[in-house]
N, C-alpha and C positions, 0 to 999 in steps of 0.2 A: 541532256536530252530535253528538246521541248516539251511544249505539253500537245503539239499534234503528232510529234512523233511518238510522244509516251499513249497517245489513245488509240494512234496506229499498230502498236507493237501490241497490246496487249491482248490475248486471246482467252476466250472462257470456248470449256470444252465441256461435253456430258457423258465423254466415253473413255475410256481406258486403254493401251493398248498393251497387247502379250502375245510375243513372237517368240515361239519356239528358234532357236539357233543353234542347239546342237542334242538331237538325239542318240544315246547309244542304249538302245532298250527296246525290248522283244519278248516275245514272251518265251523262245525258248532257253531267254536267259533264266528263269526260274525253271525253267525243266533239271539243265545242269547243277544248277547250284541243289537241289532238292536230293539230287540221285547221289551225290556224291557220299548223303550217310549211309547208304547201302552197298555203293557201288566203286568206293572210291577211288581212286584212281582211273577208271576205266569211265568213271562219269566224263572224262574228259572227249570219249565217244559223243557224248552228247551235246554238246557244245553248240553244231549247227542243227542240232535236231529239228525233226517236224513234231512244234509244237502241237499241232491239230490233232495228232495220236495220242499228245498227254493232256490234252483236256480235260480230262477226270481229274488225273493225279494234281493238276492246279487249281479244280475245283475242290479237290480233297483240302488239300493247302490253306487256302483260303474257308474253306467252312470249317477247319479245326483248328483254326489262329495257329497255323506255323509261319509265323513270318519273316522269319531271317531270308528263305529264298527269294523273295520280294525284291532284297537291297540291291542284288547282283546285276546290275544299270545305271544310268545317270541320265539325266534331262537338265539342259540348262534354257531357261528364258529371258527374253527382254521386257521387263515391263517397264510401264512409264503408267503412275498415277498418283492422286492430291498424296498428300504427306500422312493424311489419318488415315485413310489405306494401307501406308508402310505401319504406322503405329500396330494394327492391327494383326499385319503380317509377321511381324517379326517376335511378337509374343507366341508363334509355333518354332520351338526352335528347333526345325528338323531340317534345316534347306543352311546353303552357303551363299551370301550376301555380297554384291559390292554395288555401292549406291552413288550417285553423283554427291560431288561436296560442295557445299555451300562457303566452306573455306578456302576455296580452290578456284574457283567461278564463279562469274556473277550469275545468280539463277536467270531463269528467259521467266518471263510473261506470261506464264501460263497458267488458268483457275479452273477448278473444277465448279460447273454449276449443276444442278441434277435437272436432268430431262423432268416433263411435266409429266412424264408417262411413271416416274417415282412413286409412290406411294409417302406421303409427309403426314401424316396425321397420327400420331401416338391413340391408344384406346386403352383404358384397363392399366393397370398399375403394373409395378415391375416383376417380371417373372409369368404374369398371364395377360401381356396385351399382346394387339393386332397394328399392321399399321394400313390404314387406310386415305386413298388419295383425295385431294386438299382440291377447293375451289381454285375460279380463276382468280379471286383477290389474293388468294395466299398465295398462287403460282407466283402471284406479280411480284409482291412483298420480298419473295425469296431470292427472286432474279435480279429487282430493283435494291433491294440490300448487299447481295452478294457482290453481285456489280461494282458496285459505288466504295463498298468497302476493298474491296479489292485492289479497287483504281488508287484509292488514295494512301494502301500499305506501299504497293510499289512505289508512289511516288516519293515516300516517305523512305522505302530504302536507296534509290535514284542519288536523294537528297544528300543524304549518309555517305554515299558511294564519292559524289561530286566534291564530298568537302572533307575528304582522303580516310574517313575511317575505313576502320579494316574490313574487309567482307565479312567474318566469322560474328562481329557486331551488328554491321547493319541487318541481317537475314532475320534478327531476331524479330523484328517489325511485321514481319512477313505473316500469314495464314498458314494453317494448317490445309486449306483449299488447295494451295500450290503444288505443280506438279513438281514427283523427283520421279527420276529412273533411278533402276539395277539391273544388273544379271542376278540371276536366283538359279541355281543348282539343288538340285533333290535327289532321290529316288521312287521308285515308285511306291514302297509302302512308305515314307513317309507323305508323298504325296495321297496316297489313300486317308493317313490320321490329318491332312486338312481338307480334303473333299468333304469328310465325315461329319466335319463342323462347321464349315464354309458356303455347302450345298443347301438348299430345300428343295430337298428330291421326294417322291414318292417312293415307297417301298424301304426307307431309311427303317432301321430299327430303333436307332434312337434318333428322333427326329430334331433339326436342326432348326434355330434361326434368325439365319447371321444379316448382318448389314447388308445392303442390297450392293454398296459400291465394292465389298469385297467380295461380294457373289460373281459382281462379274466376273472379276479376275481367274476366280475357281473354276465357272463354267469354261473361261477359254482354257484353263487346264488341260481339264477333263476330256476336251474335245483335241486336245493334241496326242495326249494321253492313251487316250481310246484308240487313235487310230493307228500307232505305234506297240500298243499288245492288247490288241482286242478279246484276245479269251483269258488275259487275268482282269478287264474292266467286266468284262461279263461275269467272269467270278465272282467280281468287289458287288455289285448291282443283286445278282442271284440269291447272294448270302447276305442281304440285308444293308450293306453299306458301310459293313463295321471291318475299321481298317484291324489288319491281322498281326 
């Protein structure tokens, strides 16, 4: 690869992307699963129910941490974002994972830079700071480091690649910046225990506060989330944000 084609290909992004691809989840999936310790057998009546009539009973659910009726769904997503992202993610181990390999493919070009709309300025020591947004010189510094570093790990794995080492070598040169994808498979109460610590939401009972690059990804959750069983997110939200 030249070096105009290596400064053509290379992309720096400041956003994430999360595409819901296959929802099976409702809310009168927890209705069924709920009745069944009472009902059993015949819970199987309930199956297609109208959730809207057990809105109590899933708000009972959720404000007395019964959470097993929660699991009885699945949601799988596409994400794509930098690599300290997945680090992040993957320390909740409640979801099913399968991520691009860097053994397999040559990774593409792609870096995460943070919008200047970020917040970068650390305040206060560990455990009680805030972060607060950074002048135009440190915007520069961040863009104009990130950039430059960037350009010249790829070209350095490029290098590696052209002179037949293995891919599972060269990738090591790479950033943590760098985008991967996955599919991410969940449920939805395990998706509630990373809302819980992913989110800074109002009204959380134990308040959260995460990384802004994994916030995003949460928020696009929560928003596919929400519109797929809107009276168990009403529940999650109602009863404080404490997954059940």
């Amino acid at each position: 690869m030249t070096e105009s084609d290596l400064a053509a290909s290379v992309r720096f992004r400041s956003d994430i992307t999360v595409e819901l691809v296959r929802g099976s989840a409702s809310d009168a999936d927890v209705v069924f699963a709920a009745r069944v310790s009472t009902a059993g057998e015949q819970s199987l009546d309930d199956v297609d129910a109208d959730a809207e009539r057990s809105r109590g009973l899933i708000n009972y659910l959720m404000r007395e941490r019964h959470g097993s009726p929660f699991e009885h769904n699945s949601l799988t997503f596409f994400v794509q974002s930098p690599i300290f992202v997945w680090r992040e993610h993957m320390r909740h181990r409640i979801a099913s994972y399968n991520e691009e390999s860097g053994r397999y493919r040559e990774l593409e070009p792609v870096f995460y830079v943070p919008a200047r709309e970020r917040a970068v300025v650390q305040v206060g020591k560990t455990g009680a700071y805030e972060f607060l947004p950074g002048d135009e010189a440190q915007y520069d510094l961040i863009e104009q480091q990130m950039r430059t570093t960037c350009m010249e790990a790829y070209r350095a794995y490029q290098r590696m690649l052209e002179a037949g080492i293995a891919r599972e070598v060269a990738r090591m040169v790479l950033p943590v910046s760098i985008y991967s994808s996955a599919y991410v498979t969940l449920n939805a109460r395990s998706l509630m225990n990373f809302l819980s610590l992913r989110r800074k939401a109002e009204g959380s009972h134990f308040p959260s506060y995460p990384q802004r690059e994994i916030e995003m990804v949460a928020e696009r959750y929560e928003e596919e989330w929400a519109r797929l069983m809107p009276l168990t997110h009403a529940a999650f939200v109602a009863n404080g944000r404490v997954a059940p």
